[in-house]
NUVOMI-505764 format. One record per residue: residue number from 1; x, y, z of N, C-alpha, C in turn. Coordinates in Angstrom, 3 decimals. Layout:
N
NUM  X  Y  Z  X  Y  Z  X  Y  Z .
...
// end
This chain:
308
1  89.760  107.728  127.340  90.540  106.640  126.767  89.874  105.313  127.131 .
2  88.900  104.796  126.241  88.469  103.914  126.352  89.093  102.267  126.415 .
3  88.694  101.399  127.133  90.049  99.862  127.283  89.329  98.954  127.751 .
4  89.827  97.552  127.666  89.341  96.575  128.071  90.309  95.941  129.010 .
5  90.200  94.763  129.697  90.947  94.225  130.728  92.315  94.476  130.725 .
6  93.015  94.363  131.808  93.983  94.676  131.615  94.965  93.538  130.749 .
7  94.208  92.742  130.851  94.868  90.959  130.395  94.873  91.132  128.818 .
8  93.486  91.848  128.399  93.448  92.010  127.156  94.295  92.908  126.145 .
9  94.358  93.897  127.268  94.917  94.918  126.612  96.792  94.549  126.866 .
10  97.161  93.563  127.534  98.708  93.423  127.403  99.106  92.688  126.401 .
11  98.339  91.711  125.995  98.113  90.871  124.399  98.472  91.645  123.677 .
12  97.155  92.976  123.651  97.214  93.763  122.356  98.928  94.405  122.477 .
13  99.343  94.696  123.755  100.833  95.801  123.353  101.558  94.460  122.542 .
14  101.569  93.105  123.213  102.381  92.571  122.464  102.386  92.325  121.034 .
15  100.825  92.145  120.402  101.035  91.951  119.079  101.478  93.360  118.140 .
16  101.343  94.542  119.035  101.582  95.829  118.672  103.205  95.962  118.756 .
17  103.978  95.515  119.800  105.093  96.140  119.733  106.056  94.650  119.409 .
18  105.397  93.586  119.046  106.121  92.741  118.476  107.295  92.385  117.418 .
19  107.026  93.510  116.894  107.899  93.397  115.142  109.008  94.311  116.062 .
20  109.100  95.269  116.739  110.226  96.134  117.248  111.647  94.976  117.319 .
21  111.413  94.356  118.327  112.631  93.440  118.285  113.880  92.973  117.243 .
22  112.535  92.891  116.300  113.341  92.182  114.558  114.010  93.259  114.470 .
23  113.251  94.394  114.267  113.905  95.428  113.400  114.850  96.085  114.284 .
24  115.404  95.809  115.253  116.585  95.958  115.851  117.443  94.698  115.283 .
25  117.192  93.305  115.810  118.288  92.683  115.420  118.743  92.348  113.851 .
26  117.646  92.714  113.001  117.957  92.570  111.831  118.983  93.934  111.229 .
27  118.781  95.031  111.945  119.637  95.963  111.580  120.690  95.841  111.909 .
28  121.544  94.964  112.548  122.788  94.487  113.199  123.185  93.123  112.157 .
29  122.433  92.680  111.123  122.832  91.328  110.606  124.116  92.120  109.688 .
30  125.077  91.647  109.679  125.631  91.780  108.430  125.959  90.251  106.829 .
31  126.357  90.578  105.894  126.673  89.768  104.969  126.066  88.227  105.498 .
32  127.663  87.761  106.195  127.673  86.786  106.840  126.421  85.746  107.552 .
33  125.998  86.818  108.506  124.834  86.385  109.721  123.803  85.815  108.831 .
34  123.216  87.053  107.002  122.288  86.935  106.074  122.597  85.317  105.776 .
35  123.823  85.179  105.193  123.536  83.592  104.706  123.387  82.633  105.664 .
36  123.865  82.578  106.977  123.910  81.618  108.062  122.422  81.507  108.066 .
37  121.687  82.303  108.400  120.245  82.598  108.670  119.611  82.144  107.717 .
38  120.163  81.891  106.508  119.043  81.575  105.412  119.435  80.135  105.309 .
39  120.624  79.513  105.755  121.034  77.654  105.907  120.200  77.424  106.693 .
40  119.870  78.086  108.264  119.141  77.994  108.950  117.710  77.553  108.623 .
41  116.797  78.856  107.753  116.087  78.638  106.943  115.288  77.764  106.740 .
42  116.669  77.318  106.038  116.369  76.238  104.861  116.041  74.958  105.351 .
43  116.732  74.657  106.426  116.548  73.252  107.565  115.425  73.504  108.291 .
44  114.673  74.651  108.770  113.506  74.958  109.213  112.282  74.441  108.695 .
45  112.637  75.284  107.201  111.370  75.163  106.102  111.199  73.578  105.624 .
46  112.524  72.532  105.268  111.886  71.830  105.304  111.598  70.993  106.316 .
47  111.821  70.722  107.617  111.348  70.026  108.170  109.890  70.212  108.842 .
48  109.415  71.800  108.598  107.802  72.380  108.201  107.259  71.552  107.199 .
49  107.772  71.538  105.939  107.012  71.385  104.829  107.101  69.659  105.056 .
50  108.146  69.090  105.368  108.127  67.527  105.737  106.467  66.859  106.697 .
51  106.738  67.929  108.046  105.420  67.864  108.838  103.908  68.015  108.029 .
52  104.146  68.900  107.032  103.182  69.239  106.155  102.660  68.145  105.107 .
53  103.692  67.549  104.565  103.958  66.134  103.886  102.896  65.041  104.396 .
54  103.211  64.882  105.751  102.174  63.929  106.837  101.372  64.460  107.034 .
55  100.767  65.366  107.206  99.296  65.706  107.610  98.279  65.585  106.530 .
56  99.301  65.662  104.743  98.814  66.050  103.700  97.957  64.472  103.429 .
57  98.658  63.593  103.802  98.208  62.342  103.569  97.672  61.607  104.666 .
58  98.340  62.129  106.210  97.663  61.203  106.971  96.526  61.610  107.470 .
59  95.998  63.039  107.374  95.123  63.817  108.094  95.820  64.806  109.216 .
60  95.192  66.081  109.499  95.327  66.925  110.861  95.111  65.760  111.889 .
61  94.322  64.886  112.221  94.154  64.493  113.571  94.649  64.128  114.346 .
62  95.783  63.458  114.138  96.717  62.931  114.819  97.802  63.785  115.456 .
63  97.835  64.524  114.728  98.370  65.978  114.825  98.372  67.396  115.959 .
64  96.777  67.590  115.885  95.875  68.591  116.594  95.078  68.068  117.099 .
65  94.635  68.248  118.338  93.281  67.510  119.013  92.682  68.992  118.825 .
66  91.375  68.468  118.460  90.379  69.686  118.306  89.836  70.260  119.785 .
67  90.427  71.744  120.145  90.111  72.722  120.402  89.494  74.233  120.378 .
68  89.455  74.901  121.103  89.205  76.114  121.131  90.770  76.809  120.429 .
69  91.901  76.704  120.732  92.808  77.393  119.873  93.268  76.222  118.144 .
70  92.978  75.366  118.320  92.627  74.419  117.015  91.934  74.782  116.232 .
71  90.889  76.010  116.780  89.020  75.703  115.567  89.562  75.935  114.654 .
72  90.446  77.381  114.059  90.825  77.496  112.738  91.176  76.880  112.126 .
73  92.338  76.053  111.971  92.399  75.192  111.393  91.876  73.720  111.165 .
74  90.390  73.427  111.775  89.509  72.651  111.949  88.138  73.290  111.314 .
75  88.366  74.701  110.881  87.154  75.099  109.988  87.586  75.508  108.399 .
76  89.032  75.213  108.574  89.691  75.421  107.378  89.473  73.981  106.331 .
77  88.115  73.485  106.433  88.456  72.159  105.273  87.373  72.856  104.149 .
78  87.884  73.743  103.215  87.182  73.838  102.028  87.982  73.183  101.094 .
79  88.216  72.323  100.976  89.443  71.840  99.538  88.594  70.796  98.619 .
80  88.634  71.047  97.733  87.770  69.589  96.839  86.391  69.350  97.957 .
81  85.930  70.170  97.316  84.305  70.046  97.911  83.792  69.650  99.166 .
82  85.213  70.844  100.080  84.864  70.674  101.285  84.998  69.416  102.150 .
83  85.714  68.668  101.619  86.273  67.515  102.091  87.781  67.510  102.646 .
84  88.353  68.090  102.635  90.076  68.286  102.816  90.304  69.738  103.328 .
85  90.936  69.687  104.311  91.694  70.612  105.092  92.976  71.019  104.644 .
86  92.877  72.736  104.526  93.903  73.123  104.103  95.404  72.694  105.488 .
87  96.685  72.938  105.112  97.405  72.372  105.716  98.029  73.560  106.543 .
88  98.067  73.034  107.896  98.784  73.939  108.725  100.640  73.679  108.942 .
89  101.172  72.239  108.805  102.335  71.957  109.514  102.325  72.206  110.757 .
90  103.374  72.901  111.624  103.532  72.686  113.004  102.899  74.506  113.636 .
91  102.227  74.893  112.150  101.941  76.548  112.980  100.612  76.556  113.108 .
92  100.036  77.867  113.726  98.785  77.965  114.371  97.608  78.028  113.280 .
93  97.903  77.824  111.818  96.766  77.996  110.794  97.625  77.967  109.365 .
94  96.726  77.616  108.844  97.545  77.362  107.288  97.877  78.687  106.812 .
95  97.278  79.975  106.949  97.868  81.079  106.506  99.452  81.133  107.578 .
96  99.454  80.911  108.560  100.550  81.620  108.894  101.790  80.306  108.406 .
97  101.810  79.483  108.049  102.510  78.436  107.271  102.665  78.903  106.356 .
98  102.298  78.997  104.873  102.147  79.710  103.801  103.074  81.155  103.695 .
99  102.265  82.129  104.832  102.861  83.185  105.286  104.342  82.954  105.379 .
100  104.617  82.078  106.090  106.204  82.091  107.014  107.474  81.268  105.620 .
101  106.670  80.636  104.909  107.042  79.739  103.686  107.597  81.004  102.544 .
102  106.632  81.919  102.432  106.845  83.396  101.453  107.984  83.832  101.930 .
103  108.057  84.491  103.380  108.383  85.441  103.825  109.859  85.611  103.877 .
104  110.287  83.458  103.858  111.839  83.303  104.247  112.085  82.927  102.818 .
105  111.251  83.046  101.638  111.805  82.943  100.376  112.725  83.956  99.914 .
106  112.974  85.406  100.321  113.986  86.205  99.891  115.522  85.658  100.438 .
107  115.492  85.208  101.820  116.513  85.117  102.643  117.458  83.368  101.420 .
108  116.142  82.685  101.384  116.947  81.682  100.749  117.102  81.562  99.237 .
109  116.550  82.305  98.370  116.956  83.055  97.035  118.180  83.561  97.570 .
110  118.362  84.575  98.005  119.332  85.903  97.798  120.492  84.405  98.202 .
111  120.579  83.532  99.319  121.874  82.950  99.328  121.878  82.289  98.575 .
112  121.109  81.538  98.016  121.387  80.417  96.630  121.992  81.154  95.503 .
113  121.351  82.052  95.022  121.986  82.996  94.256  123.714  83.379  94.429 .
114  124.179  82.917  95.574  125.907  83.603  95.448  126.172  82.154  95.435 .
115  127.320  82.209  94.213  127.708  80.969  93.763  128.785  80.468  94.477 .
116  129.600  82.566  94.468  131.038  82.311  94.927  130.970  81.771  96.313 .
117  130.036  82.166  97.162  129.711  81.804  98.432  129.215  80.071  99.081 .
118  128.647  80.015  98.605  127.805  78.912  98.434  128.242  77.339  98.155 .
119  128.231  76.260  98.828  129.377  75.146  98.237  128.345  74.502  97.984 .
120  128.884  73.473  97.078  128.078  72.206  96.824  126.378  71.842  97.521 .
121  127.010  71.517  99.171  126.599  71.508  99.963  125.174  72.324  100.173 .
122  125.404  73.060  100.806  124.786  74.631  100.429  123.307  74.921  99.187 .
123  124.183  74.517  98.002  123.098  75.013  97.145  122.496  74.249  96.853 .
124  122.786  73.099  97.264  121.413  71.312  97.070  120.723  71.837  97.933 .
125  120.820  71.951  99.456  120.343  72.196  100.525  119.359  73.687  100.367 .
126  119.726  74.570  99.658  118.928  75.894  99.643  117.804  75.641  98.325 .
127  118.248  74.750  97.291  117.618  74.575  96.180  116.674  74.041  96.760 .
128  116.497  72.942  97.541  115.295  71.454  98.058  114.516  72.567  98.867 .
129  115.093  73.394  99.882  114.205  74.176  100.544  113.416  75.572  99.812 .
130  114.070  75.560  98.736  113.130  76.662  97.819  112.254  76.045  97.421 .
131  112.314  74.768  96.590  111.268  74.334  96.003  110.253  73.671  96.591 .
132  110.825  73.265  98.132  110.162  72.675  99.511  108.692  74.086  99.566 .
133  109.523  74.930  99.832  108.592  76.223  100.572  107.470  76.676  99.601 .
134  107.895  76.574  97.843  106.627  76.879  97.671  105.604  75.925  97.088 .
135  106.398  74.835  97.090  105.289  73.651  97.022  104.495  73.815  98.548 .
136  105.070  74.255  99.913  104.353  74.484  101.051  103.228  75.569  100.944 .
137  103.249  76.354  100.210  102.275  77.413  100.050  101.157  76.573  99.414 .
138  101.222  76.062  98.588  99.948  75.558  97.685  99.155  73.981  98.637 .
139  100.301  73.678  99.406  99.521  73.000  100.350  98.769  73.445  101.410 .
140  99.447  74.727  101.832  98.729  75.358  103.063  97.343  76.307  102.228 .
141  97.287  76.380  100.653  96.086  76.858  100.028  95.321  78.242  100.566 .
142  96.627  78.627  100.741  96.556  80.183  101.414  96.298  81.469  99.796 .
143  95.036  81.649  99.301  95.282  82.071  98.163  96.373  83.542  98.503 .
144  96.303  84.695  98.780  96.736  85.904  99.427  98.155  85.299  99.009 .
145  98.384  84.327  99.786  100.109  84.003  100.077  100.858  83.091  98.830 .
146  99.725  82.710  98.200  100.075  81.943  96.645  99.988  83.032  95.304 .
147  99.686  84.038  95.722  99.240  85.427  94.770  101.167  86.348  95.135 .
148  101.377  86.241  96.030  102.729  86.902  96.728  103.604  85.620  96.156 .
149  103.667  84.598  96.648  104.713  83.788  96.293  104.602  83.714  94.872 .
150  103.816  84.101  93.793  103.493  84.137  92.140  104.354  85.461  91.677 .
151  104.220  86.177  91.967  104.916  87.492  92.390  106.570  87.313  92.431 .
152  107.083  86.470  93.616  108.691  87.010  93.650  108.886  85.763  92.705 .
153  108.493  84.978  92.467  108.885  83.778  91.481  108.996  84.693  90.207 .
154  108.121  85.748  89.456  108.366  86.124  88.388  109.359  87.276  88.286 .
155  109.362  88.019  89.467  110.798  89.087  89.515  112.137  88.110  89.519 .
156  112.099  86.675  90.055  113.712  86.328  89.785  113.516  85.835  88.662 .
157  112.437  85.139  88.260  112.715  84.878  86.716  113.391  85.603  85.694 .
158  112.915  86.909  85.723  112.839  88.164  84.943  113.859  89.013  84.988 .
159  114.451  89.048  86.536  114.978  90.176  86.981  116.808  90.024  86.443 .
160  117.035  88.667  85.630  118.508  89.080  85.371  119.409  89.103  86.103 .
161  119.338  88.896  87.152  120.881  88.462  88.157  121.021  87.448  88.420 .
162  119.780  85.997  87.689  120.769  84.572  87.706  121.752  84.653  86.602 .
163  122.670  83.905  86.973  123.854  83.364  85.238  122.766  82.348  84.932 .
164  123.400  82.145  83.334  122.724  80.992  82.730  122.485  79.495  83.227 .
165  123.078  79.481  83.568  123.602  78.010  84.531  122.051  77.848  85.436 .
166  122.261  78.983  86.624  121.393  79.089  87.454  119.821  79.350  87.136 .
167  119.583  79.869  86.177  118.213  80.333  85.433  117.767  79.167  84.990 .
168  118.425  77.967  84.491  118.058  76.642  84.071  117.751  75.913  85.052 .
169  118.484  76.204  85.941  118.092  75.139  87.261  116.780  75.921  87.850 .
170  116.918  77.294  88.057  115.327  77.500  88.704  114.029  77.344  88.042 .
171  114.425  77.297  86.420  113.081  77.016  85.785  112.606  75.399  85.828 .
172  113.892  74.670  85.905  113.263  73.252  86.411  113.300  72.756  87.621 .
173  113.353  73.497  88.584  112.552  73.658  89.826  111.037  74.090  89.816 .
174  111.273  74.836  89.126  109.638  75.412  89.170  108.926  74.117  88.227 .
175  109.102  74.169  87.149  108.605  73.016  86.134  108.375  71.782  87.154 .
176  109.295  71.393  88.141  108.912  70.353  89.141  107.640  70.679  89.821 .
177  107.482  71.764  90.372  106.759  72.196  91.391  105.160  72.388  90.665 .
178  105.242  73.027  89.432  103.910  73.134  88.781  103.386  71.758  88.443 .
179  104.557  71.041  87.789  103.957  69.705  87.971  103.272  69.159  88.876 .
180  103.953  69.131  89.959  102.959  68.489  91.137  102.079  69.052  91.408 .
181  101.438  70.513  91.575  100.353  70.886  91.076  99.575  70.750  90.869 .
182  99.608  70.300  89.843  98.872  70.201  88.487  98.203  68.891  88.478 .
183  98.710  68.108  89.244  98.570  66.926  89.114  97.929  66.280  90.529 .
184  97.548  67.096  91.785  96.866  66.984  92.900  95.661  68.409  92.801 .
185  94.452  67.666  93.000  93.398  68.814  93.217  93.717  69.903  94.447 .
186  93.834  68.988  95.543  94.044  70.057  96.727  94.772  71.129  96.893 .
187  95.866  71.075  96.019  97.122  71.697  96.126  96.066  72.889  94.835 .
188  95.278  73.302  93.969  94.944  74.181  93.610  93.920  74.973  94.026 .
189  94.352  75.611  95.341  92.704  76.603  95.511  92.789  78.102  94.945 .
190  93.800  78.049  93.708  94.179  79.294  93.593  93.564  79.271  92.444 .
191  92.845  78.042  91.696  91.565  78.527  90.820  90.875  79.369  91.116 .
192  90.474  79.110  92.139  88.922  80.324  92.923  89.463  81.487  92.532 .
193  90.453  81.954  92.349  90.945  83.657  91.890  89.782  84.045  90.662 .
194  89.827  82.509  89.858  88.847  83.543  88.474  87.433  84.227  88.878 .
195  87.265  83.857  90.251  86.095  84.261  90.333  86.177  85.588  90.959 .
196  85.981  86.286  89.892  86.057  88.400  90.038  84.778  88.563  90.912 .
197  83.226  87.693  90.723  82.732  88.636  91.597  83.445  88.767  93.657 .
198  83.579  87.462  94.056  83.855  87.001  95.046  85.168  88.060  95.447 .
199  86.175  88.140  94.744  87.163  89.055  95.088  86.601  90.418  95.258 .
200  85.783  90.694  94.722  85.031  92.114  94.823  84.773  92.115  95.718 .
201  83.898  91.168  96.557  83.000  91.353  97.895  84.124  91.316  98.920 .
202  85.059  90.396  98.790  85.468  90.393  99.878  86.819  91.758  100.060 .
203  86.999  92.257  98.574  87.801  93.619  98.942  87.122  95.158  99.403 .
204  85.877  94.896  98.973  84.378  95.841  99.568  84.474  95.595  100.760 .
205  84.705  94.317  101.425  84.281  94.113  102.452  84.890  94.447  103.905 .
206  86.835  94.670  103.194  87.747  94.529  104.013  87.969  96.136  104.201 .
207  87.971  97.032  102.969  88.124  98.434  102.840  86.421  98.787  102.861 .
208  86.549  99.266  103.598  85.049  99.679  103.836  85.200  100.614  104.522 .
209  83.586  101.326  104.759  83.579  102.972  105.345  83.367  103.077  106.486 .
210  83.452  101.663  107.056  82.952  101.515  108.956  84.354  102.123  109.151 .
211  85.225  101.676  108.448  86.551  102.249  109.220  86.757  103.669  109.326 .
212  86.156  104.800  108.471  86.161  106.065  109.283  85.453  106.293  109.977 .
213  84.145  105.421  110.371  83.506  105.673  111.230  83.678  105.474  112.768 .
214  84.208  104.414  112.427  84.946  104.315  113.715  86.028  104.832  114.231 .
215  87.216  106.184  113.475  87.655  106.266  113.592  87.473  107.916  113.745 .
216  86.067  108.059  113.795  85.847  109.383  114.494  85.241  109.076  115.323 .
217  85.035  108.036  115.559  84.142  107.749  117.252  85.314  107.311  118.210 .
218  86.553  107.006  117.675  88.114  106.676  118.454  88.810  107.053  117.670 .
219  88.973  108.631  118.214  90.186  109.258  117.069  91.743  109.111  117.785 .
220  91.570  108.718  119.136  92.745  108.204  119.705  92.820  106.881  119.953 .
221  92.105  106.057  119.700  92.263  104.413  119.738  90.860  103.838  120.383 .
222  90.571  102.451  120.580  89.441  102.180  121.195  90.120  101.193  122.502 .
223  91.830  101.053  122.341  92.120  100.701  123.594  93.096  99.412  122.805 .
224  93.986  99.141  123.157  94.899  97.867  122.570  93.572  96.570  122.272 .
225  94.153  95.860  121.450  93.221  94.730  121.545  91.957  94.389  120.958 .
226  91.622  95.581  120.456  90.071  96.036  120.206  89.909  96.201  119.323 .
227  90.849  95.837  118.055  90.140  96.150  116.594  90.849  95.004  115.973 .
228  90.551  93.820  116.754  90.935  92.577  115.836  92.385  91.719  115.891 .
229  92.908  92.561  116.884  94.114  91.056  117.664  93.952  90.060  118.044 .
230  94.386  89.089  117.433  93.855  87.676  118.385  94.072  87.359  119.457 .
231  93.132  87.144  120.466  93.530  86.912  121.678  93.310  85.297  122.436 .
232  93.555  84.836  123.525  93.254  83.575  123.849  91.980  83.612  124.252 .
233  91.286  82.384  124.167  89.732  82.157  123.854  89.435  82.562  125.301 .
234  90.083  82.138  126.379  89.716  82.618  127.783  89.578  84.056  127.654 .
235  90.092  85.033  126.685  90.212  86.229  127.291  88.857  86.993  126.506 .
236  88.453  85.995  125.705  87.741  87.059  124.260  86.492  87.838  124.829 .
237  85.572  86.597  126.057  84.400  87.662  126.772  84.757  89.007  126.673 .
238  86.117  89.166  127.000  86.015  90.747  127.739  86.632  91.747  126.414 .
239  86.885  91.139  125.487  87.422  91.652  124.212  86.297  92.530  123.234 .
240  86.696  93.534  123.203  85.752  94.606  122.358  85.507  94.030  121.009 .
241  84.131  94.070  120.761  83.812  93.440  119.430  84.140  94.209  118.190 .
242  84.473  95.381  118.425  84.826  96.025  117.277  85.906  95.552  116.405 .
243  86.023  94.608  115.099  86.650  93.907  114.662  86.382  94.236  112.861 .
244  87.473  94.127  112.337  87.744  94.340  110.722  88.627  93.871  109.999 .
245  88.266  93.105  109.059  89.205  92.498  108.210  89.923  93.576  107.135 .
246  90.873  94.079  108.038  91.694  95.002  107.394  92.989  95.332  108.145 .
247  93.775  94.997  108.086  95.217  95.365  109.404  95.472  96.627  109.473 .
248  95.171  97.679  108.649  95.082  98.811  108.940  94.498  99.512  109.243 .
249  92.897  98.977  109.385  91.543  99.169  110.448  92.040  99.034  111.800 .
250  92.562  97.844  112.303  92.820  97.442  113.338  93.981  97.959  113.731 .
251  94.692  98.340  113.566  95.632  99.682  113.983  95.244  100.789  114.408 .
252  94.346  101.545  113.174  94.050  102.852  113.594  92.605  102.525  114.399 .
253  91.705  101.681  115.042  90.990  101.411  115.843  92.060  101.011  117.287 .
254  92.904  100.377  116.909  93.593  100.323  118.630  94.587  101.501  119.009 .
255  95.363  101.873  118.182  96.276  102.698  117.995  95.542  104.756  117.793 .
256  94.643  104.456  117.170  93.779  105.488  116.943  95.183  106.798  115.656 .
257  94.193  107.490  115.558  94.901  108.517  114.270  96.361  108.409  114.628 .
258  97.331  108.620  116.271  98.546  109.019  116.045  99.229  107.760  115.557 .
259  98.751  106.246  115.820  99.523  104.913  115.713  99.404  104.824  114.265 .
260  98.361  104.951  113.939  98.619  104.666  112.394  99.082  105.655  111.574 .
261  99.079  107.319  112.305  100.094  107.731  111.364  101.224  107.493  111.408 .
262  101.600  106.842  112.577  103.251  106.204  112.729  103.661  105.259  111.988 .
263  102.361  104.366  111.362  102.682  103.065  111.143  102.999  103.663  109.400 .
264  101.812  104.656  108.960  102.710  105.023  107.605  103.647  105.525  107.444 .
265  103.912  106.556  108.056  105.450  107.655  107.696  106.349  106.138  108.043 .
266  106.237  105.226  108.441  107.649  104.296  108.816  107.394  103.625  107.261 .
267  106.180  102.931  106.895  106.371  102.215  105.770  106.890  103.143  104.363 .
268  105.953  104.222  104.730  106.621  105.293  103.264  108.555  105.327  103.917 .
269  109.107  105.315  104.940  110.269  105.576  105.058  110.738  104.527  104.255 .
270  110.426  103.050  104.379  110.864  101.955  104.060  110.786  101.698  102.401 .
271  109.785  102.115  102.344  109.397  101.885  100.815  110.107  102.807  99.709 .
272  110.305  103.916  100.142  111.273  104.834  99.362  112.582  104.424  99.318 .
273  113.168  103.871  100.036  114.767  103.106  100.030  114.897  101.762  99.277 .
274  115.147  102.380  98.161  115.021  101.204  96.195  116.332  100.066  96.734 .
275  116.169  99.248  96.929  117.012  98.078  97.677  118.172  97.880  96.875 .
276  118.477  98.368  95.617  119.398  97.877  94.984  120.266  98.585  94.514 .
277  120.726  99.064  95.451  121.969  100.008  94.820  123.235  99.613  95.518 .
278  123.381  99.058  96.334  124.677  98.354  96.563  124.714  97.033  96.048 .
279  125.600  96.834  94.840  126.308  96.120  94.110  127.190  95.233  94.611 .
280  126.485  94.194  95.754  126.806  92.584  96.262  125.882  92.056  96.039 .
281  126.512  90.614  96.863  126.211  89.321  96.704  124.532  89.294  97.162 .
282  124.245  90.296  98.099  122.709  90.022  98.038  121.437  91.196  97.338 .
283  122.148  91.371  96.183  121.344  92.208  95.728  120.150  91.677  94.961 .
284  119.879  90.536  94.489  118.913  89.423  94.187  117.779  89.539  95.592 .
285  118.620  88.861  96.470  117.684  88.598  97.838  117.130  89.806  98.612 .
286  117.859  91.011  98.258  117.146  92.628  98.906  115.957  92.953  97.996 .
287  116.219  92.420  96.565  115.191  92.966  95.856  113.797  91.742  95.982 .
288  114.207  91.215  96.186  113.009  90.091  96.830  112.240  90.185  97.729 .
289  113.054  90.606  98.763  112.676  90.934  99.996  111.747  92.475  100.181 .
290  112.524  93.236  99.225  111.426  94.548  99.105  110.528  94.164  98.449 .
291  110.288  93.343  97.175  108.950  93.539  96.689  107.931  92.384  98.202 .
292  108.269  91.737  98.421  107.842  90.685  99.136  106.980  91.273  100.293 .
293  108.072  92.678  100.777  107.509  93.203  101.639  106.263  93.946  101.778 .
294  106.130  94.914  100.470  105.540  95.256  99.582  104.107  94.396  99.819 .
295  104.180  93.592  99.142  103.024  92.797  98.894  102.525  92.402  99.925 .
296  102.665  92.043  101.040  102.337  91.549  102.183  101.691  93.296  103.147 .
297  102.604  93.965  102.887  101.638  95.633  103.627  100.981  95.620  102.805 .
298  100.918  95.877  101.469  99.632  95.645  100.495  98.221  94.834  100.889 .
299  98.694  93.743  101.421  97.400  92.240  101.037  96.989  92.733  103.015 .
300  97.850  94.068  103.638  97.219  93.762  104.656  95.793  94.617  104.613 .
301  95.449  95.272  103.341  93.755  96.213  103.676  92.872  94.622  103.797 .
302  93.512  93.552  103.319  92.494  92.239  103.230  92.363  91.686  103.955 .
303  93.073  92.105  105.268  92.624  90.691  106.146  93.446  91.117  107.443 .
304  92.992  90.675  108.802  94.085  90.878  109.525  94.884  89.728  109.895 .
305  95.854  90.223  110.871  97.177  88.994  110.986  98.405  89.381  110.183 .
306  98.416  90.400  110.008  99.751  90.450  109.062  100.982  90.466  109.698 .
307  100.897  91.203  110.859  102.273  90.930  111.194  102.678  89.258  112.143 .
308  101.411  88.581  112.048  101.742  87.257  112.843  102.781  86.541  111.405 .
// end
């Protein structure tokens, strides 16, 4: 059983046994807790996307002093010809902004969506933070996370559980949001999509055949830590270089054959349970939340960090 420090390897349990927590207390939310959590949300996201607002115009610097846990988002300036930095807000990199902007879009759909629930109050407040969060994605120029947030925008369009009322108001929300768009360069790095060869290389690059190779040279793991967890820059000397842009490389390299067969039989458990068969108030926001989920275990053969 091969391992690295012990420092290193307690990192790795944490980014490994990190998600456990949620999925305890989220299995205890009922009705109620769902909408509190998504007001919550909503006051979160925008005072993210507000922070995001200022950096967009005043610069990162004032912001971040450039470091060793800074570099990423200090090597993140490809925007308009490499002049402009994609936007982080108050998190550790513009993907996980973007990321966190997607992720709480089911929670604040599914409550905007209940009318009977919902006061005045409420649905100004959930509306500004919907249209807050994914105008935040196209600032943080996270393509992955602007490809997902394109995604649940067209299942509620489509999907028939707004009333008429409500379907008018989200299409001129969105009509707001493309506007602005449309109308700032930075905010589009989701042009670069047309370029098919580039997506090729880098999905060649992420699913690739090192990963069985390495996974008969560590058919029980190569040790926590060791196939691409991020760790603190003090610790990385001692950090195994074996690294892959794939989150499910880096599983079955730390975890080895039994972790990642754990990690599927749980997602096939998850994925087989069709979110919409109980007929309430959040049946909009479950079905959001499954495809959402979906897409994000999906986009993880591309890259790692998924569960940050």
């Amino acid at each position: 059983f091969p391992g690295d420090s012990p420092l290193v390897e307690l990192v790795g349990l944490r980014a490994n046994v990190f998600l456990l927590p949620f999925l305890f207390l989220g299995a205890r939310l009922n009705d109620d807790d769902l909408y509190w959590l998504a007001v919550r949300f909503a006051l979160l996201n925008l005072a993210a996307v507000g922070l995001g607002v200022a950096e967009f115009f005043i610069g990162i610097e004032p912001f971040f002093p450039h470091n060793d846990v800074t570099d990423i988002i200090y090597r993140s300036r490809d925007l308009v010809g490499w002049t402009a930095h994609r936007i982080p807000s108050s998190f550790s990199s513009a993907h996980a902004f973007a990321g966190t902007m997607v992720i709480t879009l089911p929670l604040l759909i599914g409550a905007w969506a209940q009318t009977e629930r919902a006061d005045r109050l409420h649905r100004s407040l959930l509306s500004l933070a919907i249209a807050a969060s994914l105008l935040g994605v196209f600032m943080a120029a996270a393509r992955v996370h602007m490809i997902t947030a394109t995604v649940l925008v067209a299942i509620v369009t489509f999907s028939g559980h707004l009333r008429a009322g409500q379907w008018v108001r989200w299409v001129l929300a969105l009509g707001l949001v493309a506007y602005v768009v449309a109308g700032e360069e930075r905010l589009q790095r989701f042009t670069t999509l047309q370029d098919t060869e580039f997506i090729a290389e880098r999905w060649t690059g992420s699913v690739n055949t090192g990963f069985f190779e390495a996974i008969r040279a560590y058919p029980l793991g190569n040790g926590l830590a060791s196939g691409g967890t991020s760790v603190p820059y003090f610790l990385r000397a001692t950090q195994s270089p074996l690294v892959m842009e794939n989150e499910y490389a880096r599983i079955g390299i730390e975890l080895g054959l039994p972790g990642l067969t754990l990690w599927l039989v749980f997602l096939l458990w998850v994925f087989v349970r069709w979110p919409v068969g109980a007929k309430d108030g959040w049946a909009l926001g479950r079905l959001v939340g499954w495809i959402a989920c979906g897409v994000f275990f999906l986009t993880g053969l591309t890259g790692i960090g998924l569960l940050s």
